[in-house]
ZAMARGU-4260 file (C-alpha; in steps of 0.2 Angstrom, whole numbers, plus 5000, padded with zeros to 4 digits):
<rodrens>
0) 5000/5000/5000 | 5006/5016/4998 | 5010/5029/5007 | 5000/5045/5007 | 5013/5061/5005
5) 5004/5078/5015 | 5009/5089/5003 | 5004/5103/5014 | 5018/5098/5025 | 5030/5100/5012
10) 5025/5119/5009 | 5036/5129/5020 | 5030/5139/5034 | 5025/5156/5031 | 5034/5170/5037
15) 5024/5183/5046 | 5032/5202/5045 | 5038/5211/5058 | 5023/5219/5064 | 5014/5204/5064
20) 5026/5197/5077 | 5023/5211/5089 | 5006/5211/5089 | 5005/5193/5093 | 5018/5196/5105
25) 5009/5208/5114 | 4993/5196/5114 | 5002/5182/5123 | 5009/5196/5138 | 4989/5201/5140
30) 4983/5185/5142 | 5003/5180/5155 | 5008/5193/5160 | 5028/5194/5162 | 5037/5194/5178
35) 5052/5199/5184 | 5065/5196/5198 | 5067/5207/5212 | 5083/5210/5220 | 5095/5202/5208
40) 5109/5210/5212 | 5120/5212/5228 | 5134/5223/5222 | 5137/5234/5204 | 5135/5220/5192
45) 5143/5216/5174 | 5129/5213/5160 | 5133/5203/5145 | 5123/5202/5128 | 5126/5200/5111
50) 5116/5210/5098 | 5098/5215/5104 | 5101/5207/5121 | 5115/5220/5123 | 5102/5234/5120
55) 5089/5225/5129 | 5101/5224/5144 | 5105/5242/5141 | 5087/5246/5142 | 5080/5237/5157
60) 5096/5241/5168 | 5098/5259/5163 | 5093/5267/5179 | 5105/5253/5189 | 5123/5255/5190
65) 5131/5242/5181 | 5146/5238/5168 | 5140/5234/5150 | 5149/5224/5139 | 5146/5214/5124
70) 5155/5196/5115 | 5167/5206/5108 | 5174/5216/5123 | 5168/5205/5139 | 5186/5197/5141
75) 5193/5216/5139 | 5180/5221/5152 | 5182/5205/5164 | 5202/5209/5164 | 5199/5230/5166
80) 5188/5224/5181 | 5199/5211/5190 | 5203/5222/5205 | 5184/5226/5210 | 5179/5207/5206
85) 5193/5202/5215 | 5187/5214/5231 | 5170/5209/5228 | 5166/5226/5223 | 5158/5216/5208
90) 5150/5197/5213 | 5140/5194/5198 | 5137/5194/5182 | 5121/5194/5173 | 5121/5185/5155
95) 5106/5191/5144 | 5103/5176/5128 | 5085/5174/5121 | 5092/5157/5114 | 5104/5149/5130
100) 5116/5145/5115 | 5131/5151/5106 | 5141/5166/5115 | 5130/5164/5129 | 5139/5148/5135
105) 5157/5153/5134 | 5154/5170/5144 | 5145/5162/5158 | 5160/5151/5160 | 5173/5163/5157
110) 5163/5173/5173 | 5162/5159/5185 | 5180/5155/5182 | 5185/5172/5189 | 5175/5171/5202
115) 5159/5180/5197 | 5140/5170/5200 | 5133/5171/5187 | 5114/5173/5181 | 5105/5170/5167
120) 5091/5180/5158 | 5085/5168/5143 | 5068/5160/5135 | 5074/5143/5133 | 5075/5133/5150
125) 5085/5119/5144 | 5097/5126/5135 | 5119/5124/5137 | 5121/5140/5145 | 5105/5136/5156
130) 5112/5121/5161 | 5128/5130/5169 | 5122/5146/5176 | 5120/5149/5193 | 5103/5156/5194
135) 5093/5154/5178 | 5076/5166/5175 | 5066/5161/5159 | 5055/5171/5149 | 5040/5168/5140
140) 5041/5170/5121 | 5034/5165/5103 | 5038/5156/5088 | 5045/5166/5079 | 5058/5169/5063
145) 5077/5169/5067 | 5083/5185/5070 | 5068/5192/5076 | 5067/5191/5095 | 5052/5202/5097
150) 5042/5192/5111 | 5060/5187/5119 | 5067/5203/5123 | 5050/5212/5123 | 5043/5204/5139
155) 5060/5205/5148 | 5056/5224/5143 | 5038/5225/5151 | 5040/5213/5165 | 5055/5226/5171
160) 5045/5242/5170 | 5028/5230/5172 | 5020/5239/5157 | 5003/5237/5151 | 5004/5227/5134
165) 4986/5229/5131 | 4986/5248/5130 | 5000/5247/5117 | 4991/5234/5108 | 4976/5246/5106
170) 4988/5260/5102 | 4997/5251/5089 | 4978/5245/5081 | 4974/5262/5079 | 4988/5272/5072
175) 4986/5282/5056 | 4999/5281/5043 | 5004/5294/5031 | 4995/5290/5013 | 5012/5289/5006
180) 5021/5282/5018 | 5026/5265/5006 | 5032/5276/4994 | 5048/5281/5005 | 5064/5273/5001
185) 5075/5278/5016 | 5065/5279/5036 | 5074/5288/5050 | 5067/5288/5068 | 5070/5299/5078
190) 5068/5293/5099 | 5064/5302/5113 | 5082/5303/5123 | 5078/5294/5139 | 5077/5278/5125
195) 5093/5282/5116 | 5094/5262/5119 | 5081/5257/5108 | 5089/5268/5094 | 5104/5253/5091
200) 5088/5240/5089 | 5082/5248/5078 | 5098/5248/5066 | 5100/5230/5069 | 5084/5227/5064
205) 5090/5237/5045 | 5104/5224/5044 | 5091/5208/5049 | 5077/5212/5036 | 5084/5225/5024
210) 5103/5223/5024 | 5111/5236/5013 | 5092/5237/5002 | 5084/5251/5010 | 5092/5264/5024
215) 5083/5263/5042 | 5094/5276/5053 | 5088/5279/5071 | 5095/5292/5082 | 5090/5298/5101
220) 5083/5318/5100 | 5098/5323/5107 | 5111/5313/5091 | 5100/5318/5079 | 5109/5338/5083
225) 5124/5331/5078 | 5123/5333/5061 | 5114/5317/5055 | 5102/5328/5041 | 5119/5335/5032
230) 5111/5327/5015 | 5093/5328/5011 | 5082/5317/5003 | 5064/5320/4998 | 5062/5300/4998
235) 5065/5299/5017 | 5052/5299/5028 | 5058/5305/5045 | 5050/5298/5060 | 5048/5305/5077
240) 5040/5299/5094 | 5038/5318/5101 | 5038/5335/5092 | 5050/5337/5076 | 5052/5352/5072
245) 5070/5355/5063 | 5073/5339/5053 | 5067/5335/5036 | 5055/5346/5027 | 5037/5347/5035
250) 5029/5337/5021 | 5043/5320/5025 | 5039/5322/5044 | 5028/5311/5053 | 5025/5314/5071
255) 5017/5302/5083 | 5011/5309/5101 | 5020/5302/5117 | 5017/5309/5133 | 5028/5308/5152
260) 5020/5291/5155 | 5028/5284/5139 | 5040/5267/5143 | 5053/5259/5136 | 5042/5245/5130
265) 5030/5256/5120 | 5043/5263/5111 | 5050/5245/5107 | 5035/5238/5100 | 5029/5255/5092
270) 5047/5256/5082 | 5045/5238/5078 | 5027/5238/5074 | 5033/5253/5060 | 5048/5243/5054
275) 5038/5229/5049 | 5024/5239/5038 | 5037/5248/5032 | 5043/5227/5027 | 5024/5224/5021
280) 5028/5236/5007 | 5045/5230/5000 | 5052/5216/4992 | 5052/5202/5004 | 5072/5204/5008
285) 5071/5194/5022 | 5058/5180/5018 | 5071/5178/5002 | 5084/5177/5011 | 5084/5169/5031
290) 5085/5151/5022 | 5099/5151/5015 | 5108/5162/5029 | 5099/5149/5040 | 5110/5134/5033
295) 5126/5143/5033 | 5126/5157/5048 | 5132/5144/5061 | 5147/5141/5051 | 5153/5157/5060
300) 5151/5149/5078 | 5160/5134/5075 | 5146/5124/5071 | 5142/5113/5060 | 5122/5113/5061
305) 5110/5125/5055 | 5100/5136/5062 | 5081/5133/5063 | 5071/5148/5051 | 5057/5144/5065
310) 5064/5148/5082 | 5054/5137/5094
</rodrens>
């Protein structure tokens, strides 16, 4: 007898855009809300990340006093810092890592070998650098495309300032965009300046979807002064959250209202939400693209797997 072939299982899974992902993100944190840990710390702390967990990291911790550093510098940092970890000026070090995997694993063990204890802020409970850390807290998240990390880093954001993920939802169902908005071919946002972290999101988010394609530049209100409108371009549409009112030409500037109340989550998900309907209305880069980059992008780890297109 043969076997019957489901050829719908053969189809690939469709990619959803960016905008699509935040909105069922924020769905899954009305219905659980995110939590997050209270007194993690005991001293200044170093906190670790690599790409958007860097700037996430940045973000939730920017009101703590604490030493940055990324998978390029850490050992640079570690060895800067080896006279406060070594007076326990600095115990620990916080590890942020959506995934568990990659450089998460080699920094949490370079940091317990000097001494530091070491936590872990990740969405994947059984994962190798779960496994090793000394305290592990695990996130709630989505499936979602590689690269994308929008419920991952997102509901660390909200649990931290315990935002309201229903009233962005409602805000980001409702916004108007300009009539000619998919007729731009270069997108600048401008952020208010107590989120100058989310600004470096935003750029890694140009690399992920558009690469060299299409120009997403995002600046904070404050390095937008510095001589980032030199050049001119009626095909750019200039984006602020917040009053704009000496960049770009009146007819490419869209403002959109915030208020003193505005968090550090809104302006994630507004920015992303923006990005990926600015994605609707190009060629599909990405979806292109992440296959391919899929099979080989591991190479650069050491690896010889792939990486899934579908993070569980």
């Amino acid at each position: 007898m043969k076997k019957t072939i489901n050829k719908s299982k053969l189809k690939e899974e469709k990619l959803p855009n960016l905008d699509e992902s935040v909105l069922a993100a924020l769905k899954l944190f009305i219905k659980e809300r995110p939590n997050f840990p209270n007194k993690l710390f005991h001293a200044m702390p170093i906190i670790v990340g690599s790409g958007n967990a860097y700037n996430a990291g940045q973000v939730i911790f920017r009101n703590q006093a604490a030493v940055f550093a990324n998978e390029s510098n850490v050992k640079k940092i570690l060895k800067e810092y080896k006279v406060l970890i070594s007076k326990k000026l600095i115990k620990e070090a916080l590890i942020i890592s959506a995934s568990g995997e990659k450089d998460s694993v080699w920094e949490i063990e370079l940091a317990k070998k000097i001494g530091l204890k070491t936590i872990l802020f990740s969405c994947a409970p059984n994962s190798s650098a779960a496994k090793i850390a000394d305290k592990v807290f695990i996130f709630k998240k989505l499936r979602e495309p590689y690269t994308y990390n929008v419920s991952t880093y997102l509901g660390m954001i909200l649990g931290a300032e315990n935002g309201d993920p229903k009233k962005i939802l409602a805000t980001l169902k409702a916004l108007p965009f300009p009539q000619d908005f998919a007729n731009y071919k270069a997108y600048s946002f401008i952020l208010p300046d107590d989120f100058c972290d989310i600004a470096p999101m935003l750029e890694i988010k140009r690399h992920e979807l558009f690469g060299p394609r299409l120009s997403i530049r995002a600046f904070s209100q404050g390095e937008a002064r510095h001589a980032k409108f030199v050049i001119p371009w009626e095909k750019e549409l200039i984006i602020s959250f917040g009053e704009n009112k000496f960049f770009g030409e009146k007819k490419q500037r869209w403002e959109i209202k915030t208020s003193s109340e505005t968090k550090a989550a809104f302006i994630m998900a507004l920015s992303y939400f923006i990005i990926g309907k600015i994605q609707a209305t190009k060629p599909p880069y990405f979806k292109n693209n992440i296959k391919n980059y899929c099979a080989n992008g591991a190479k650069a780890y050491g690896s010889k797997n792939s990486f899934s297109i579908i993070v569980e």
